[in-house]
N, C-alpha and C positions, 0 to 999 in steps of 0.2 A: 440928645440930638443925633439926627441920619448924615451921615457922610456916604450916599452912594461915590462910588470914582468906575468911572463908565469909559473904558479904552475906545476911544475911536472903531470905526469897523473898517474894512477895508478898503486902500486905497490905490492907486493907481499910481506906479513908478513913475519916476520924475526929476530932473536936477532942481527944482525948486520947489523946496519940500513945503513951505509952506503953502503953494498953490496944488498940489496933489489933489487929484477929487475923488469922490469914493467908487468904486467901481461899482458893477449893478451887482455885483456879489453882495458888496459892502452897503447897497441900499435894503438889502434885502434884510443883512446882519441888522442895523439899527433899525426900521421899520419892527422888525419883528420884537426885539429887544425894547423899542417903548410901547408894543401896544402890551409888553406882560410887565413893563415899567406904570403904566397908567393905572394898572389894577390895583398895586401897590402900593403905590404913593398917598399923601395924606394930599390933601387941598393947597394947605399953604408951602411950596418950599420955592427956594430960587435955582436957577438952572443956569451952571456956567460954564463957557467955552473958550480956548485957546483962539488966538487969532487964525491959526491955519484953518484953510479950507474946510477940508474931513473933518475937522470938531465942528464946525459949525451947520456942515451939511447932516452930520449923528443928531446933534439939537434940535435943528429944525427936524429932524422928520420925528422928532418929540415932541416940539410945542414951538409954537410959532414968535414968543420971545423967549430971549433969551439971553442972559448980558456974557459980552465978550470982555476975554481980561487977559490983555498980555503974561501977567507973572502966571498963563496956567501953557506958557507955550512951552513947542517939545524941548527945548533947552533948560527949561526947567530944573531948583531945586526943590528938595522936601520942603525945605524950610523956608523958601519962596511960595510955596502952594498954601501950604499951613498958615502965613500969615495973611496972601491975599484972603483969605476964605475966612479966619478968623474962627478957624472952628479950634475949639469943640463951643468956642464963647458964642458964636453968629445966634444961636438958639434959636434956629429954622432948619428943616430938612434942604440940604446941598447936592444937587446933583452934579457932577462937576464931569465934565465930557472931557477927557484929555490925554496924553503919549506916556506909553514907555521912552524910557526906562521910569520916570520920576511916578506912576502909576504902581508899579510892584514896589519900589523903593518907598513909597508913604505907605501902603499895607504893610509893607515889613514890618517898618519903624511903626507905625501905631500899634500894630498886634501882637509884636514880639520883643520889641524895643531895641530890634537889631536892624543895623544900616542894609542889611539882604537887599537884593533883586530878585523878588519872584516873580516867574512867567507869569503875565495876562494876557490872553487871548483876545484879537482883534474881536471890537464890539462889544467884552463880558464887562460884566459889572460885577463890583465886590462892595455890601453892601454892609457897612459897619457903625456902627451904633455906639453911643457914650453914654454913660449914665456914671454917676455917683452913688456909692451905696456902701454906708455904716462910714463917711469920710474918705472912703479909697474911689478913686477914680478908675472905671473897666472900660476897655475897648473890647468888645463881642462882635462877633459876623454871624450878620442874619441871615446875607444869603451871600451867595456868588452863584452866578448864573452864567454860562453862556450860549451864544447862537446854537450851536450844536445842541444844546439841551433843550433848544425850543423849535429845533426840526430843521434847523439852517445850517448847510453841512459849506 
């Protein structure tokens, strides 16, 4: 099973962070990021968003639904993400639209099994993969992409 985790792209300063909208920077960032998301993706997966604004405006200019799910808001923990998503159990491709810090913090901990914060760049996706193989359970990264590498500076 795909667990992409797709950071928000850019948004626009504000004391109410969850109404922040994306800037035209930041329509640019995810625009660009799901038309090289569309090529990739398999037919069947589900596609989720935090309640704030900028997750939801990244999604949509991915696909026109989309389910919104509190536990992926910026307050967020690992272990709140993890269980709303139900992965690696959901056994569907996840694209999951949502904030640092809890975005670097689940890469960490899945890829390296360390509580880390790694930088994600506004809009990138880091696209990690599950399988089972000889009884042992692997977490692999297929891709990480970001704007910048698709011409969006």
């Amino acid at each position: 099973m795909d667990l992409i985790l797709w950071r928000h792209a850019e948004a626009e300063e504000g004391s109410d962070d969850m109404q922040r909208a994306l800037t035209r920077r930041g329509q640019k960032q995810a625009s660009a990021m799901a038309t090289w998301l569309r090529k990739q993706l398999p037919d069947d997966f589900a596609l989720l968003a935090s309640e704030a604004l900028r997750s939801q405006q990244t999604a949509a200019l991915f696909a026109k639904s989309y389910e919104v799910v509190p536990a992926l808001n910026p307050d967020a923990s690992v272990e709140q993400v993890l269980t709303a998503i139900d992965w690696p159990r959901s056994g569907k491709t996840i694209v999951l639209v949502g904030h640092q810090p809890y975005i670097g913090r689940l890469a960490a901990t899945l890829m390296s099994e360390q509580p880390l914060l790694w930088s994600v760049k506004k809009g990138a996706i880091w696209w990690l993969s599950h399988r089972e193989r000889h009884g042992i359970e692997q977490i692999r990264l297929k891709a990480m992409m970001t704007p910048a590498m698709l011409g969006i500076d």
